[in-house]
C-alpha positions in Angstrom: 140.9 -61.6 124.8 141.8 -61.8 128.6 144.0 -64.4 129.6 143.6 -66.2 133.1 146.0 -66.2 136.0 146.1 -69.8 136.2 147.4 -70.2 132.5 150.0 -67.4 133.1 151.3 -68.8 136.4 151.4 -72.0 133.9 153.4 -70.1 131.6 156.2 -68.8 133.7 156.9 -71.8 135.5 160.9 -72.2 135.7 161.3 -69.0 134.4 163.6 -67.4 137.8 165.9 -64.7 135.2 164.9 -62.2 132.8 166.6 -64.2 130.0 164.6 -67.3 130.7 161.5 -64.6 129.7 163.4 -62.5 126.9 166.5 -64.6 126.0 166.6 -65.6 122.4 165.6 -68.9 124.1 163.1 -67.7 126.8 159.5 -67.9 126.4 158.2 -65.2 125.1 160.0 -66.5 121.8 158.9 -70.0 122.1 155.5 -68.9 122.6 155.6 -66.8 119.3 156.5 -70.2 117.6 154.3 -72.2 119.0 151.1 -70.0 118.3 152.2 -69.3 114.9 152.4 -73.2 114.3 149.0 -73.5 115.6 147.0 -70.8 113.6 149.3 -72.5 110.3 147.8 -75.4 111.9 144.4 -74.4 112.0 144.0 -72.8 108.9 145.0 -75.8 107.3 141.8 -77.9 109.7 140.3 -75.1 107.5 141.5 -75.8 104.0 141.0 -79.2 104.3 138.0 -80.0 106.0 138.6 -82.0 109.0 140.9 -81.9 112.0 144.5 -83.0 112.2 144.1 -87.0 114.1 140.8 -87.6 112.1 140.6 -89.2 108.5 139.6 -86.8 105.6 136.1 -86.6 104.7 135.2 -89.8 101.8 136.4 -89.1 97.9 138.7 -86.5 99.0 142.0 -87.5 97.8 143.8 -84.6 99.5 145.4 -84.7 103.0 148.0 -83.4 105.6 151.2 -84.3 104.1 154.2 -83.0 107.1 155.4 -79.9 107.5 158.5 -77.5 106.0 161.0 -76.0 107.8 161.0 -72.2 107.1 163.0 -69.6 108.9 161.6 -66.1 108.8 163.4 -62.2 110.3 161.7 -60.7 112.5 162.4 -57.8 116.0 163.5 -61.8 117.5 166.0 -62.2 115.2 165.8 -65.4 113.1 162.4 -67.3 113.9 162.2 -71.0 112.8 158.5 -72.2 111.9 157.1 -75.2 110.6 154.9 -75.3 108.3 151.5 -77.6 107.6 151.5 -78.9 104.3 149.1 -80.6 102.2 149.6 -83.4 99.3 148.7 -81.4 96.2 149.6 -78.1 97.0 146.9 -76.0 97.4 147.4 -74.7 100.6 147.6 -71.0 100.8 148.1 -69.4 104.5 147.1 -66.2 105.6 149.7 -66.1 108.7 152.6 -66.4 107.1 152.2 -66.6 102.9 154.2 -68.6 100.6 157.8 -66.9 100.1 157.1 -64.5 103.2 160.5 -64.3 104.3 160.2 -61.2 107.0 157.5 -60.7 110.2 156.8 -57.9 112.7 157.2 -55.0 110.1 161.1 -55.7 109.4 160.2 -53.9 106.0 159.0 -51.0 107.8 161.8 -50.8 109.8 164.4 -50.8 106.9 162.3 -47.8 105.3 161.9 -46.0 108.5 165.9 -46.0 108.4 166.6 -45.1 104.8 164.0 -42.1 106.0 166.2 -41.1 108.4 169.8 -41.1 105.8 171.0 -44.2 106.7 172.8 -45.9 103.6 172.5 -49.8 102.8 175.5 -50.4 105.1 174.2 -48.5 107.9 171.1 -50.2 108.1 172.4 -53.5 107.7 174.7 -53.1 110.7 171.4 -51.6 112.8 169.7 -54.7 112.4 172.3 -57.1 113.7 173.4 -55.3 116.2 170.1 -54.2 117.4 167.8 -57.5 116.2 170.5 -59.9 115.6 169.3 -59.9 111.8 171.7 -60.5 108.9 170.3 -59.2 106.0 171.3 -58.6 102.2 172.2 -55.0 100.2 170.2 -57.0 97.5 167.4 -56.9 100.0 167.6 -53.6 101.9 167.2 -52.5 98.4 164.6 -54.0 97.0 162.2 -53.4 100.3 163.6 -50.0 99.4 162.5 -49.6 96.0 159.1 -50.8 96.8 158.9 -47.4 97.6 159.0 -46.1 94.2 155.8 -47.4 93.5 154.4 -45.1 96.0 155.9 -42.2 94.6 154.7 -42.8 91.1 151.0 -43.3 92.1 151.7 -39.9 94.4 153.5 -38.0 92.1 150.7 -39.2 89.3 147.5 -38.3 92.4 145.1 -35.8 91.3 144.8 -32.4 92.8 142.7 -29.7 93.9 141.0 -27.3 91.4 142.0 -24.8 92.9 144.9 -23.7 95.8 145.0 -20.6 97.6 148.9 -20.3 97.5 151.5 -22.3 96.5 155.0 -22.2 97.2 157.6 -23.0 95.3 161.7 -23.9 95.6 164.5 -25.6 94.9 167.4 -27.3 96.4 170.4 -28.6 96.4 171.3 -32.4 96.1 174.5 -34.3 95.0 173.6 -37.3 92.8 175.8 -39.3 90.4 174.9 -38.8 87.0 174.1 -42.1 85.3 175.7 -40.8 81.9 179.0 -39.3 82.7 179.0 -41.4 86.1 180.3 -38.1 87.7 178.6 -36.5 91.2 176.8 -33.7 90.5 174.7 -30.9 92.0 171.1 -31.4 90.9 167.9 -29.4 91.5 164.6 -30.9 93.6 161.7 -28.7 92.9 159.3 -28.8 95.6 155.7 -27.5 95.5 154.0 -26.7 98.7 150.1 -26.0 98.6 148.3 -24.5 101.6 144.4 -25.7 99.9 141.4 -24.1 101.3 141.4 -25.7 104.6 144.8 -24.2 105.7 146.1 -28.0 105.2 149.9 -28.1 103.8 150.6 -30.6 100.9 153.9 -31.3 99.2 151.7 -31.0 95.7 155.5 -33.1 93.7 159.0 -33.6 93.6 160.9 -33.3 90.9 164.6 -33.3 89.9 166.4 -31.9 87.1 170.4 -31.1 86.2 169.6 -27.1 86.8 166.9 -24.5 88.7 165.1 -22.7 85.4 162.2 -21.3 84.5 162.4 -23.7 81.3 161.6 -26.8 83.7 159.4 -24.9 85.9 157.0 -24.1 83.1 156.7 -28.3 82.7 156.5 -28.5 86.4 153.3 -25.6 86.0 152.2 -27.9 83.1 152.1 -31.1 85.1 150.1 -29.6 87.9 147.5 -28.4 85.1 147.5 -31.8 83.9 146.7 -33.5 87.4 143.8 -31.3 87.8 144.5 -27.7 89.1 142.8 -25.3 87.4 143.8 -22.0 89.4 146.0 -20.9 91.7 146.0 -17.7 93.7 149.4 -16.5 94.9 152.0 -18.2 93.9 155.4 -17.4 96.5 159.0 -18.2 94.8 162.6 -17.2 95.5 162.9 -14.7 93.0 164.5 -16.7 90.1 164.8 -15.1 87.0 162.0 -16.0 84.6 160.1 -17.7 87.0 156.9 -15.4 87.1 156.6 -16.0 83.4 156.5 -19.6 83.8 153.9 -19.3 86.9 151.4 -17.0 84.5 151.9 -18.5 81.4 149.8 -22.0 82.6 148.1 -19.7 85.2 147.2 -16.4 83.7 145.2 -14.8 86.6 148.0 -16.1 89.8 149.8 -13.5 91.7 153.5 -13.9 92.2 154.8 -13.0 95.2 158.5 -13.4 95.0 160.3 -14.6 98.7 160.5 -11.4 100.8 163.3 -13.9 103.0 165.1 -14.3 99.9 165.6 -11.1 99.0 167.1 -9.9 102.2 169.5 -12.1 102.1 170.4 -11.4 98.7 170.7 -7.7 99.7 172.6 -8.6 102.6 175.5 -10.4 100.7 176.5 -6.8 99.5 177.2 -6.1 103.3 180.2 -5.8 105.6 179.5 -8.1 108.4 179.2 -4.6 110.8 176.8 -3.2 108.7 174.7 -6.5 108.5 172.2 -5.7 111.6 171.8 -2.1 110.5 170.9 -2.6 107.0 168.2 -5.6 107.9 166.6 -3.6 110.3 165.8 -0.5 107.5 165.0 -3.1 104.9 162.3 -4.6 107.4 161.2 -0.8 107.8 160.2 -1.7 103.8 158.2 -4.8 103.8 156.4 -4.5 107.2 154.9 -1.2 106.0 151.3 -0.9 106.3 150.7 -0.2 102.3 152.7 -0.7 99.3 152.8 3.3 99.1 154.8 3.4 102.4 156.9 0.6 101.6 158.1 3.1 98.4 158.7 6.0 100.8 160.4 3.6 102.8 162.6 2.1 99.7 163.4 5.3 99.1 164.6 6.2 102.1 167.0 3.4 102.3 168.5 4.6 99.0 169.3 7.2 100.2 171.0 6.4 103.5 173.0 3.3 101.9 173.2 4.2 98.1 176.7 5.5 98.8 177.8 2.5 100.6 175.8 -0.1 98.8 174.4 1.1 95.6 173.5 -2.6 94.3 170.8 -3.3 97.2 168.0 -1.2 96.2 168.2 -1.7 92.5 167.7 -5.0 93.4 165.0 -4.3 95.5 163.0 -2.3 92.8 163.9 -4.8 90.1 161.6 -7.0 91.6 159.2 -4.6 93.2 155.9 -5.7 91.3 156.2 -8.9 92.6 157.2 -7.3 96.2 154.6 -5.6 96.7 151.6 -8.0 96.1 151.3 -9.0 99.5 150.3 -5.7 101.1 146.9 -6.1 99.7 146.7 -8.8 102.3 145.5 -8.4 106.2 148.9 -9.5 108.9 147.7 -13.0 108.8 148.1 -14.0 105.6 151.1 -11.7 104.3 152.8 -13.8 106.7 152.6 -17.1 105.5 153.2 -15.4 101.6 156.0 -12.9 102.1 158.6 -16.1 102.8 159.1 -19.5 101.2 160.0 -20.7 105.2 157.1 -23.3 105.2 158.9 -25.0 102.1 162.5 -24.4 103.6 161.5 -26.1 106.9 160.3 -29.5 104.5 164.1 -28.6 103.4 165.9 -28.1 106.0 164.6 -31.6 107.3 165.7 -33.3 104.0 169.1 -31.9 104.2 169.9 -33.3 107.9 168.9 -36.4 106.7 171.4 -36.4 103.6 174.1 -34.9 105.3 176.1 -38.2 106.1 175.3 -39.5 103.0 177.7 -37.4 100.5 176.1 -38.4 97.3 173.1 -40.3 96.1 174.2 -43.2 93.9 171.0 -42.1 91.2 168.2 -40.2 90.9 166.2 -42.9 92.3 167.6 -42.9 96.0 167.3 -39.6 96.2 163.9 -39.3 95.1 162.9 -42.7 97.9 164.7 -40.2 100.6 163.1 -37.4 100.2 159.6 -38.7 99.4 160.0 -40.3 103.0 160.9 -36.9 104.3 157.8 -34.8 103.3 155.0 -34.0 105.3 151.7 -35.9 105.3 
């Protein structure tokens, strides 16, 4: 729709400031009012048949009946609106619907800030200063939890038959326990698929009191039950029982445990001087060209730093059947297997946005958070 010069030079007569334009009683404002009015207005001409002046066609007992004062929240701050009304009640608008209460996406602005860690407070203190808005806890919440509907038709979605790899972790979140009432450190499982297209999907979320292979072994379940059938390498951070969890729902997967992981388990046996020296030898190990050179290599590093640190390789060979999957694999896809990083990025995201927050008041917050956080 263009607009004409002559209408616009119409428009901004007296306006001489940028308030008289913008103010919270400029024009701009008063235009939004006054168009809203008329669209109310005409989709009541609609509802009822004939145009506001004119008498209502013959038999038809129902008519224009005044209008109601409403006030709605919007980027403008508090908007007042009247609207049409009819005698029996049957008016419905489209515009603005019966108990509409916020315009211009206010609710998407209140999750767009929970997304980014700001508590109920926070964002109620945004809003007036930045829109002049005074709004509610009550309500900051429930636009909030309208979230949770989302999550439960996503974490309920059905998924690919099959996934090429999937990556797997845990971390870290504080959340008061609605039992005991105490804060406490709970486990989010993640699970990242890369499908078939190379696309990365956050495949649930899930949160428990503890990181086990117990709850895993659900977690494998659920995925089975929402429709994947296989999975082909399957990277974790070398939790104990966890590969038995992965091939008990999935018999034929390959675990690859978190080569990332495991160095920096090894290096917690180090002096800080030491650190460089002993990462650079352990790298000697995993970027090895075959999984017999990365045993030659092993071996060397035993002996070179068994003396000094006798826990690192034992670690190391511990876990070396689910090391040394990946060298089967050309350079390009060892390296998106041989770390859980894509999943600790999705973290490492999550956790700047809690940081300020301290401690989630239930399981429910945190789960609105981070399903805001992922990837899509």
């Amino acid at each position: 729709m263009t607009i004409s010069k002559e209408l616009l030079d119409e428009l901004l007569k007296g306006c001489e400031r940028p308030e008289d334009l913008l103010g919270d009683a400029g024009l701009m404002k008063e235009l939004k009012i006054r168009l809203m009015e008329r669209m109310l207005g005409a989709e009541l001409t609609a509802h009822l048949g004939y145009e506001e002046g004119r008498d209502a066609p013959p038999g038809q007992s129902n008519r224009r009946n005044g209008t109601a004062a409403k006030r709605l929240k919007g980027q403008d701050g508090e908007v007042p609106i009247s609207v049409p009304r009819d005698r029996d009640g049957s008016f419905e608008p489209e515009l603005i619907r019966k108990g509409q209460t916020r315009i211009d996406g206010i609710d998407d602005k209140i999750i767009a800030l929970y997304a980014h860690g700001l508590t109920v407070r926070d964002i109620r203190a945004h809003l007036e200063d930045v829109y002049g808005l005074k709004v509610s806890p009550d309500l900051i919440s429930r636009v909030t939890d309208a979230v949770l509907d989302e999550v439960r038709e996503w974490q309920s979605r059905a998924l690919e038959r099959m996934y090429p790899i999937v990556i797997f972790d845990a971390l870290r979140v504080k959340i008061r326990d609605a039992d005991s009432r105490m804060v406490k450190n709970k486990a989010v499982y993640v699970a990242l698929g890369v499908s078939r297209d190379g696309v990365r999907e956050v495949l649930g979320l899930w949160i428990a009191d503890n990181e086990g292979a117990k709850f895993w072994l659900s977690v494998m379940n659920e995925l089975k039950n929402r429709g994947v059938q296989d999975i082909l390498i399957a990277v974790v951070d070398g939790l104990k029982g966890f590969p038995e969890a992965i091939t008990a729902a999935f018999p034929d997967t390959t675990v690859q445990t978190c080569i990332v992981h495991l160095v920096r388990h090894s290096l917690n046996f180090c002096a800080w001087k030491d650190r460089k020296a002993v990462a650079a030898d352990l790298k000697r190990i995993y970027q090895a060209a075959t999984a017999d050179q990365a045993t030659g290599e092993l071996d060397a590093f035993e002996e070179k730093w068994a003396g000094k640190y006798p826990s690192i390789a034992p670690a190391w060979r511990r876990a070396w059947e689910e090391v040394i999957p990946f060298f089967a694999f050309d350079p390009a896809i060892r390296k998106i297997i041989y770390t859980t990083n894509a999943i600790e990025s999705l973290n490492r995201v999550i956790r700047k946005s809690i940081k300020t927050r301290g401690s989630f008041p239930t399981e429910e917050a945190a789960t609105k958070l981070i399903y805001c956080k992922r990837p899509v």
